[in-house]
C-alpha positions as a Markdown table, in Angstrom:
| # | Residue | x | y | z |
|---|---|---|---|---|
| 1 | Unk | -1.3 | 23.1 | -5.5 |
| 2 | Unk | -3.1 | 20.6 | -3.0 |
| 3 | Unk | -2.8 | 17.3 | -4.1 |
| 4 | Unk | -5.5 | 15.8 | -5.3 |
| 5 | Unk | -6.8 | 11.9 | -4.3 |
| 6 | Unk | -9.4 | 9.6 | -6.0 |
| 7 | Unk | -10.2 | 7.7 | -3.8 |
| 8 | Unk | -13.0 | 4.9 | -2.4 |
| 9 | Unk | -12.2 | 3.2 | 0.8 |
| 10 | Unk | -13.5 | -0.2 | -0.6 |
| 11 | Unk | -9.7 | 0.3 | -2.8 |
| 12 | Unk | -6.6 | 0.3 | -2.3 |
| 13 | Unk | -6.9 | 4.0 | -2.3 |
| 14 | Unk | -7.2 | 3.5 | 1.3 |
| 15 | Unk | -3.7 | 3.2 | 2.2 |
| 16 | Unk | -2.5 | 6.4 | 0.4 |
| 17 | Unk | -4.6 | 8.4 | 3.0 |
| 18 | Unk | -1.7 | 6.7 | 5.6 |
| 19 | Unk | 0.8 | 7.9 | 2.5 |
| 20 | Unk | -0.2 | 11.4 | 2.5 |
| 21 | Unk | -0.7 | 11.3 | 6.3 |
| 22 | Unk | 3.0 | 9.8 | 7.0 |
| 23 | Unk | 4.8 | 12.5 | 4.7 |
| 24 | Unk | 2.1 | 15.9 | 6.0 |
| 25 | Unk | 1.7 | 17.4 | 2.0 |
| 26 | Unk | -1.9 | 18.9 | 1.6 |
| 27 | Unk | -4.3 | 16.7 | 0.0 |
| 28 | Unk | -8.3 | 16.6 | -1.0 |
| 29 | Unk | -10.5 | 13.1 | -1.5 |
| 30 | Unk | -11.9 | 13.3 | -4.5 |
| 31 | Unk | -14.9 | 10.5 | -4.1 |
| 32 | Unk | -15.1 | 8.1 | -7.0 |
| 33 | Unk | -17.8 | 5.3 | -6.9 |
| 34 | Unk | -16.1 | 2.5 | -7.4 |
| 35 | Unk | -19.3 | 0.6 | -7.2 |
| 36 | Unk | -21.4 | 2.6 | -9.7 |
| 37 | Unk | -18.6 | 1.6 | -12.0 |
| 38 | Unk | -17.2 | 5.7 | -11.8 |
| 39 | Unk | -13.9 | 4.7 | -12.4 |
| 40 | Unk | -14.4 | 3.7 | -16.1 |
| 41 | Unk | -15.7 | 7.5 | -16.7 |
| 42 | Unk | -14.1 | 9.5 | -19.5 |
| 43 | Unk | -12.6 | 12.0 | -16.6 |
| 44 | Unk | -11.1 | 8.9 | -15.0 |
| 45 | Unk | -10.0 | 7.2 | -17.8 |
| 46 | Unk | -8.2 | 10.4 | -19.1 |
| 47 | Unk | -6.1 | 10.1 | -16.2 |
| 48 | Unk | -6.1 | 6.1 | -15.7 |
| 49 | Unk | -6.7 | 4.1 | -18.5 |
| 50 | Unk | -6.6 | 1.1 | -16.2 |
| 51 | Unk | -10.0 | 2.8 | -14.9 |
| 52 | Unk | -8.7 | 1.8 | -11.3 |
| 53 | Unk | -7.8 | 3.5 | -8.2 |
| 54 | Unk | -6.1 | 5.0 | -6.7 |
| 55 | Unk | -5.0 | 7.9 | -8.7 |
| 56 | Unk | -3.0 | 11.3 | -7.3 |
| 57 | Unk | -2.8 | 14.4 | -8.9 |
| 58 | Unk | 0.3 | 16.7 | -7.5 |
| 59 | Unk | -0.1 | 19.6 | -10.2 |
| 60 | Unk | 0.9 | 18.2 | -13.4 |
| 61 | Unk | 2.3 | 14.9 | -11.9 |
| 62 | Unk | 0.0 | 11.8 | -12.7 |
| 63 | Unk | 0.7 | 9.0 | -10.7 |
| 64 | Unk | -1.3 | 5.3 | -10.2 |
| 65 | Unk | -0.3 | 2.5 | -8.8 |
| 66 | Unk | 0.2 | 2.1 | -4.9 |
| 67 | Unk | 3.8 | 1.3 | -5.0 |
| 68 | Unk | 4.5 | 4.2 | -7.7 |
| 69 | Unk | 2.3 | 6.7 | -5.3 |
| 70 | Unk | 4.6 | 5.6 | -2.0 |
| 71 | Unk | 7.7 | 5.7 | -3.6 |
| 72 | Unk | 6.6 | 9.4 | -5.4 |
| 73 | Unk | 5.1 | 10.6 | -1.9 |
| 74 | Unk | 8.1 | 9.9 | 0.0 |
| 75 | Unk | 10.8 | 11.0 | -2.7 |
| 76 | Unk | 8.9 | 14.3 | -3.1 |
| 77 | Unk | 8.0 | 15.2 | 0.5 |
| 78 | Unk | 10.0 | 13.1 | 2.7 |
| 79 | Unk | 13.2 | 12.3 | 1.1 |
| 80 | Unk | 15.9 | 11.2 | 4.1 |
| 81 | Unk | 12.8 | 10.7 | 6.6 |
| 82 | Unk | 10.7 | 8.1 | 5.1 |
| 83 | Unk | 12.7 | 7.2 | 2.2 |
| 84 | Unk | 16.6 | 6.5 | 2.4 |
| 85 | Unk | 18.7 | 9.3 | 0.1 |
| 86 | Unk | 20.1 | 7.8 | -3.0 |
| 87 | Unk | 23.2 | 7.1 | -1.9 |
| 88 | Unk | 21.7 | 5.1 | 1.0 |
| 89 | Unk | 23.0 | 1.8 | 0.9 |
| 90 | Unk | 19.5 | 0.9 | 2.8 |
| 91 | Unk | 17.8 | 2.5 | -0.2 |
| 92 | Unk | 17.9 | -1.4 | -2.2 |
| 93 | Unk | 16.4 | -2.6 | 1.1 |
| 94 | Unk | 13.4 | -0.1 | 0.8 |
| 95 | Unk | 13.2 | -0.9 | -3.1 |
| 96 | Unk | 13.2 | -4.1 | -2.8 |
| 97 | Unk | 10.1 | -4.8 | -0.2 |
| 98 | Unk | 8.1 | -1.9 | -1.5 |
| 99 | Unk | 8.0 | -3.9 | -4.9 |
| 100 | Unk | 7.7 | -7.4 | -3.3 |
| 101 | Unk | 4.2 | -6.2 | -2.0 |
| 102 | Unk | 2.7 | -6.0 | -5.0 |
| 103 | Unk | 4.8 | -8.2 | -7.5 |
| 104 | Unk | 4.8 | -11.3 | -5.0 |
| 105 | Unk | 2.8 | -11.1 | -1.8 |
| 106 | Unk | -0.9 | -9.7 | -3.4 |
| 107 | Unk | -0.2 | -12.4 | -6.5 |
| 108 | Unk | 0.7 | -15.4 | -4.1 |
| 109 | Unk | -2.0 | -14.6 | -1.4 |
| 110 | Unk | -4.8 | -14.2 | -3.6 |
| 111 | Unk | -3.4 | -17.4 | -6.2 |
| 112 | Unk | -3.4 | -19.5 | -3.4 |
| 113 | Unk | -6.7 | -18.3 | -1.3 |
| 114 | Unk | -8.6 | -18.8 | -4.0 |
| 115 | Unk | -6.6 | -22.2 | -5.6 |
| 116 | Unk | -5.9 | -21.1 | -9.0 |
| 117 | Unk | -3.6 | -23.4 | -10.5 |
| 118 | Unk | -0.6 | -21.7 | -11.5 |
| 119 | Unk | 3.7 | -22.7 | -12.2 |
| 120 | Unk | 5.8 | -21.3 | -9.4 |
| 121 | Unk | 8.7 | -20.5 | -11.6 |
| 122 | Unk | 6.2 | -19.3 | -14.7 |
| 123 | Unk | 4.0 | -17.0 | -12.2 |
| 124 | Unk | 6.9 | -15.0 | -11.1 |
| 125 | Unk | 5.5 | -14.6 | -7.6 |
| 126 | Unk | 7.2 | -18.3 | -6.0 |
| 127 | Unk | 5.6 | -20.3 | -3.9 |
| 128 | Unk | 4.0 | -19.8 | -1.1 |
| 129 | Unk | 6.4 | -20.9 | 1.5 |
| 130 | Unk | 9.2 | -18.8 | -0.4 |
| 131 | Unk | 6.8 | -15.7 | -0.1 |
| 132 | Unk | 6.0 | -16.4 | 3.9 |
| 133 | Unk | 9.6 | -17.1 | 4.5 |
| 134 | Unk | 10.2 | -13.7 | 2.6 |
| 135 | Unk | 7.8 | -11.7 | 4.6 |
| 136 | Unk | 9.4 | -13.5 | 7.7 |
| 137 | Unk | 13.1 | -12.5 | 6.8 |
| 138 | Unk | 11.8 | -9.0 | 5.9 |
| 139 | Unk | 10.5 | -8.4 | 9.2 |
| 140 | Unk | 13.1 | -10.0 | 11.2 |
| 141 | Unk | 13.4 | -8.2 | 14.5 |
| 142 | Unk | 12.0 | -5.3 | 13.5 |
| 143 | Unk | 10.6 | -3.1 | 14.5 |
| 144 | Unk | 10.4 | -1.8 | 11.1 |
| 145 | Unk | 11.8 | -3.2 | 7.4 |
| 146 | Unk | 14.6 | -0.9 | 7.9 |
| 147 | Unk | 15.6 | -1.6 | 11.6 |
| 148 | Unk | 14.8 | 1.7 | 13.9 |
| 149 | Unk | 13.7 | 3.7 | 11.3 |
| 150 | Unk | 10.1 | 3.9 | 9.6 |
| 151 | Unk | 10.0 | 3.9 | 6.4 |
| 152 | Unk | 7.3 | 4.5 | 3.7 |
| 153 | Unk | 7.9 | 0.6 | 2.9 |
| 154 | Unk | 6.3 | 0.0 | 5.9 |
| 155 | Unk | 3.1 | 1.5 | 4.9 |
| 156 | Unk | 3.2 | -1.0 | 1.4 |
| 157 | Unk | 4.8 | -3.7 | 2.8 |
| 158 | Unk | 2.9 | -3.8 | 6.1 |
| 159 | Unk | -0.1 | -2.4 | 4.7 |
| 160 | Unk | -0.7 | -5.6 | 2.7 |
| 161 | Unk | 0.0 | -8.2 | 4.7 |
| 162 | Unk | -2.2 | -6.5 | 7.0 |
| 163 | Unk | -5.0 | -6.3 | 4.7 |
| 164 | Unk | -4.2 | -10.6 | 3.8 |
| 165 | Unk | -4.7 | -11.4 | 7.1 |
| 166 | Unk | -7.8 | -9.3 | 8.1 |
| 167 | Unk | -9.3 | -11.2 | 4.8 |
| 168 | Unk | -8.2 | -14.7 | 5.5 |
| 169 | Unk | -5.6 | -14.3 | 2.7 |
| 170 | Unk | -2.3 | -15.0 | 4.9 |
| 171 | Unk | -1.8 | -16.5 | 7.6 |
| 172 | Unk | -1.6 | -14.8 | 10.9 |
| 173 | Unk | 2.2 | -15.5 | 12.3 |
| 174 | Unk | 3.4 | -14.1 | 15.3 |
| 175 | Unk | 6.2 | -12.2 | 13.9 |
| 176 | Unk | 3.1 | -10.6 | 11.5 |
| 177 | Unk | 1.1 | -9.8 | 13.8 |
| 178 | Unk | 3.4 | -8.5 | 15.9 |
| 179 | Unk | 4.5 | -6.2 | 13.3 |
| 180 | Unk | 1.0 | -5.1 | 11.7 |
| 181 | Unk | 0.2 | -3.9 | 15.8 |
| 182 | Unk | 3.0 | -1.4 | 15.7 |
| 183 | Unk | 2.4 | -0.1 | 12.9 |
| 184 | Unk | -1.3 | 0.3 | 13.1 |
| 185 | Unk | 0.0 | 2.5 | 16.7 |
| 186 | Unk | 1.2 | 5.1 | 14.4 |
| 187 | Unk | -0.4 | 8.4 | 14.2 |
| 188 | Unk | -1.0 | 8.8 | 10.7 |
| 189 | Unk | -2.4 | 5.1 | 10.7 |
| 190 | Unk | -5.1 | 5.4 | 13.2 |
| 191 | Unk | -6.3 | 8.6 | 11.1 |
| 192 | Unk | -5.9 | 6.7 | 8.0 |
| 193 | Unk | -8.4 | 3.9 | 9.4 |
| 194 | Unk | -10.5 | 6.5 | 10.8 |
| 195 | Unk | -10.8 | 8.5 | 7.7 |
| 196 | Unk | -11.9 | 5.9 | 6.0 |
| 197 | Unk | -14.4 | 3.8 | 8.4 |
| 198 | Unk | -16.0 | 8.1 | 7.9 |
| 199 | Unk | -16.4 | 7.5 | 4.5 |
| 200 | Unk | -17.6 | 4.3 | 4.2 |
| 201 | Unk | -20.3 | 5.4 | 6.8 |
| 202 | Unk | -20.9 | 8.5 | 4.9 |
| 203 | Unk | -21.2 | 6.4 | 2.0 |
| 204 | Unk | -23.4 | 3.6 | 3.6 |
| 205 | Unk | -21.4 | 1.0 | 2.8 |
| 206 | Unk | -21.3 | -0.3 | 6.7 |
């Protein structure tokens, strides 16, 4: 069965058109407006009760949450190519940075962007130099999170702290930048930006 995406491009729904691009499986956009409140329908909710997007149906598979999606995606459809095999010592590597995204680096951006006051120990997500200095060691010399190969924790990982810095969120490094420009010369990621920029046009959201 063809995959099935809800999606609205002002979500992070957004990235899983890269996901689904990266690892070729069949998919259809199911448009859900976000901004007519859609996502708290009975339909949605059935399937989310977060009443949040993204959510992707693969037959009787259920799965929301970005990081859940990626790691699903790539097990299911790409195993060995964009996700190490479990016996992969790189395979804690790919764990571990896929989860930091949203566990630490969304948390810490958007606690300190917008100065909430919070306990760096309590929070769970560190402080802010810890979480640069992270991003920074994940990087390293690259190109990707795993050396040579691409990953789908690229797509998570570098997915967000592209997103932080196009908003103002994070700040714009060197080594970031650097990083966020090779992977938005993939493929899939120039479709994935271009589907979307469709969408929102079709939509009329600019």
């Amino acid at each position: 069965m063809t995959i099935q995406l809800y999606h609205h491009p002002r979500t992070r729904a957004a990235n899983v058109i890269w996901m689904l691009e990266e690892v070729g499986a069949d998919y259809e956009i199911r448009h859900v407006d976000a901004q007519a409140g859609e996502q708290k329908s009975a339909e949605i909710l059935a399937l989310n009760p977060m009443g949040k997007l993204p959510i992707l149906v693969d037959g009787d598979a259920v799965v929301t949450e970005v990081a859940a999606i990626a790691l699903y995606l790539a097990d299911r459809y790409a195993a060995g190519r964009l996700a190490p095999a479990l016996d992969d010592p790189r395979r804690g590597t790919y764990l571990r940075w896929i989860l930091f995204s949203p566990s630490v680096i969304e948390p810490n951006a958007i606690a300190n962007s917008s100065g909430w006051p919070y306990t760096a120990g309590a929070a769970g997500w560190g402080t802010k130099e810890a979480m640069l200095a992270s991003i920074e060691h994940a990087i390293g010399d690259g190109p990707f999170l795993l050396g040579e190969q691409f990953s789908m924790a690229d797509v998570v990982f570098g997915g967000t702290v592209g997103w932080m810095m196009l908003f103002g969120m994070l700040e714009k490094r060197p080594r970031f930048e650097a990083y966020v420009a090779r992977l938005n010369e993939r493929p899939a990621r120039k479709y994935s930006l271009a589907k979307n920029a469709e969408i929102m046009k079709e939509l009329g959201l600019g």
